[in-house]
C-alpha positions as CSV (number, residue, x, y, z in Angstrom):
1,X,88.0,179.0,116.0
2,X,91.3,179.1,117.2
3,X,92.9,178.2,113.6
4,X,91.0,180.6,112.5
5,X,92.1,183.4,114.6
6,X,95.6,182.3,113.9
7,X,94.8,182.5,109.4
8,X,94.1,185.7,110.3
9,X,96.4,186.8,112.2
10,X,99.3,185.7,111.0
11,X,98.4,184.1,107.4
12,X,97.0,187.3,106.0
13,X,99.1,188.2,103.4
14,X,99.6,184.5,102.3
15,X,95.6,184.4,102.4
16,X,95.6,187.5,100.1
17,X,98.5,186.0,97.6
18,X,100.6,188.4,98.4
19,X,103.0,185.7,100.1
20,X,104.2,182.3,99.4
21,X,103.2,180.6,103.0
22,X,103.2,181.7,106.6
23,X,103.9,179.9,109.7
24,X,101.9,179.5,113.2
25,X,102.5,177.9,116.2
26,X,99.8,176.7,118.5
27,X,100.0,174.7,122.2
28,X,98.1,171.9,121.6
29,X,95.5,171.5,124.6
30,X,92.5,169.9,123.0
31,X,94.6,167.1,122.3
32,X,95.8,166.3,118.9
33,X,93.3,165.0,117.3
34,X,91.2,168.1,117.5
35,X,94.2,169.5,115.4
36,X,94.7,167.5,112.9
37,X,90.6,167.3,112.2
38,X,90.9,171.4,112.1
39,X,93.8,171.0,109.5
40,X,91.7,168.8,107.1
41,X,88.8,170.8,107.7
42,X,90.9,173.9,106.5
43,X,92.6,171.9,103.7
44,X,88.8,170.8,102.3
45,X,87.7,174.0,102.3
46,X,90.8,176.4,100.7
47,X,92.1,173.6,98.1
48,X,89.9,175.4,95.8
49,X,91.9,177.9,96.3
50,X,95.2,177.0,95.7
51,X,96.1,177.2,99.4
52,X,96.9,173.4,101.8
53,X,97.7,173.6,105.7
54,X,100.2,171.0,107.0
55,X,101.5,170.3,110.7
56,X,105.4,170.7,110.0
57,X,106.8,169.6,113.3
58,X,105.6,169.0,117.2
59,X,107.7,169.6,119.9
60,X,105.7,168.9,123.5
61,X,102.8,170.6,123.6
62,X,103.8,173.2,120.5
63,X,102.7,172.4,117.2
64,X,103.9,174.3,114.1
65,X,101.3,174.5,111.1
66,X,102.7,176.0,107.6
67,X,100.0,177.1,105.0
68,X,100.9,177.7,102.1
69,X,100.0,178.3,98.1
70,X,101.1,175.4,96.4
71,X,102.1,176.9,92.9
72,X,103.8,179.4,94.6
73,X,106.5,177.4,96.6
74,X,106.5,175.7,93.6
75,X,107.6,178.5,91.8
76,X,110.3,179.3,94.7
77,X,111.5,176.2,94.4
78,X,112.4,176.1,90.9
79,X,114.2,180.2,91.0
80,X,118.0,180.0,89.9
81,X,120.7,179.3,92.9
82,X,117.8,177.8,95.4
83,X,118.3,173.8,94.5
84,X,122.1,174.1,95.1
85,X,121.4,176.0,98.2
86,X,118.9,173.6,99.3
87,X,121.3,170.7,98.6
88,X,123.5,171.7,101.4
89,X,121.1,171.2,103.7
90,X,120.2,167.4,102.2
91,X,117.5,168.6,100.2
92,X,117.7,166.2,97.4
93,X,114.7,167.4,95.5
94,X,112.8,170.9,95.0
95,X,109.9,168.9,94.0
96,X,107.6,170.7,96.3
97,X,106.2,167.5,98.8
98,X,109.4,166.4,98.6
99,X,111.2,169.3,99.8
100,X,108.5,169.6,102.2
101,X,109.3,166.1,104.4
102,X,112.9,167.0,104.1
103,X,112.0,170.6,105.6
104,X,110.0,168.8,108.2
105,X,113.0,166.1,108.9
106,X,114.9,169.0,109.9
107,X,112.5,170.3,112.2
108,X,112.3,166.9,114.3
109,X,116.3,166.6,113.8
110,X,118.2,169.5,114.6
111,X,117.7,171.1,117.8
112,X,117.8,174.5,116.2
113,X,115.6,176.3,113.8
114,X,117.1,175.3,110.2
115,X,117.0,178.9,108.7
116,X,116.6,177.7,105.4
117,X,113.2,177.7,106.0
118,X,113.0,181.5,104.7
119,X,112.9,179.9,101.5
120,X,109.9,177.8,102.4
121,X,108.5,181.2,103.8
122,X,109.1,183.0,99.9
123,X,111.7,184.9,101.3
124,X,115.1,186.2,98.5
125,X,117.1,183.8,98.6
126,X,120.0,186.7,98.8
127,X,118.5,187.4,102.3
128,X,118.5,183.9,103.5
129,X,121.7,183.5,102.6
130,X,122.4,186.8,104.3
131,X,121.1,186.0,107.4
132,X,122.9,182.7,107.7
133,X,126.5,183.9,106.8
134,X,125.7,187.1,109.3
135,X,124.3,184.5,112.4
136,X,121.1,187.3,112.4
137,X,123.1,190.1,112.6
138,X,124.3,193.4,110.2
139,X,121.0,193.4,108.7
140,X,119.8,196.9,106.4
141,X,116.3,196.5,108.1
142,X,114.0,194.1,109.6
143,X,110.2,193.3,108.8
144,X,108.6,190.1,108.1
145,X,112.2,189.0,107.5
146,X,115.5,190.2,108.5
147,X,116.7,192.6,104.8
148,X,120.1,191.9,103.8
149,X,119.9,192.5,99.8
150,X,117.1,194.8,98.8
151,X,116.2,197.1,101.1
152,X,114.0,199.2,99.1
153,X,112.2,196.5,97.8
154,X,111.1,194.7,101.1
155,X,110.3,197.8,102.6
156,X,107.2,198.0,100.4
157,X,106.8,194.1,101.0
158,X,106.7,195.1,104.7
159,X,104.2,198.0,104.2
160,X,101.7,195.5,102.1
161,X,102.0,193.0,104.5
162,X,100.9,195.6,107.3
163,X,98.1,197.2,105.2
164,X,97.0,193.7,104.5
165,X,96.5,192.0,107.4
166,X,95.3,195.3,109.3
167,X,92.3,195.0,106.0
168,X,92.1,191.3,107.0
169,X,91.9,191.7,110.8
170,X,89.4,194.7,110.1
171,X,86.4,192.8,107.7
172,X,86.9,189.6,109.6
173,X,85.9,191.4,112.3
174,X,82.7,192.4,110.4
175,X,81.9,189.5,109.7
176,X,83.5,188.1,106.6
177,X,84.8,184.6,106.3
178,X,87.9,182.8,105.8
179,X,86.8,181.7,102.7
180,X,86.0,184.9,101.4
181,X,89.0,186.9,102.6
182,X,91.2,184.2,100.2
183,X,92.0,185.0,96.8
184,X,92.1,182.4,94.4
185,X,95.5,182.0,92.6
């Protein structure tokens, strides 16, 4: 149940198709196992979907699941001025599993948050970069993501993101499922 909550929650839009993945972090009390059975549970039943859950990185008790929409990163991966920008960060590949370990290496390596997970996120690339070069600061707005490019545009990102998971929250508390809040794509 407690995945669950959390799809809602905070994988709404990403659920909907609306984003490319979203990110949770849960403490781990159940023990690990428990975890990892929920994550396969959840993979089984939204493959069909186009949607995969993955543990990304544990620190202690925290553990960090991504879930994401396959062709989507995909496609995020392959958009102009992303493999070069990856590179930097020893991403030799924007093949998505691969990209994925090395995003994962980083989480168990650096001590830090490696920001370039926006772009793992579907975030511009303009406002990843932005946020980098500006340490989190001077930003035109903030939402889901801190706006340092098009304002206008993530504005209405922001608002569909809201609407959505406020509709999500809403008929999951009526009853509907996981599986039936997910769009296919």
């Amino acid at each position: 149940m407690l995945v669950e909550k959390c799809l809602i929650d905070y994988c709404a839009p990403t659920l909907a198709s609306l984003k490319t993945a979203s990110l949770f972090c849960l403490t781990e009390t159940a023990g690990l196992e428990s975890l990892e059975q929920q994550v396969l549970v959840w993979n089984s039943q939204l493959r069909e979907k186009g949607l995969f859950l993955t543990i990304l990185c544990r620190r202690g008790e925290k553990v960090l699941v991504y879930v994401c929409r396959s062709s989507h990163l995909q496609a995020d991966l392959q958009k102009p001025g992303v493999a070069c920008f990856l590179a930097q960060y020893g991403y030799q590949s924007t093949e998505l599993y691969d990209a994925l370990n090395r995003l994962a290496q980083r989480l168990e390596e650096e001590p830090y948050f490696p920001h370039e997970i926006g772009i793992f996120l579907g975030y511009p690339l303009g406002d990843v970069i932005g946020f980098i070069r500006n340490e989190g600061r001077n930003s035109k707005c903030t939402g889901s993501w801190k706006v340092y490019c098009n304002e206008c545009e993530a504005l209405k990102m922001f608002a569909r993101f809201k609407k959505c998971r406020e509709i999500y929250a809403r008929l999951w508390n009526q009853g509907r499922s996981i599986h039936q809040l997910t769009v296919t794509a």
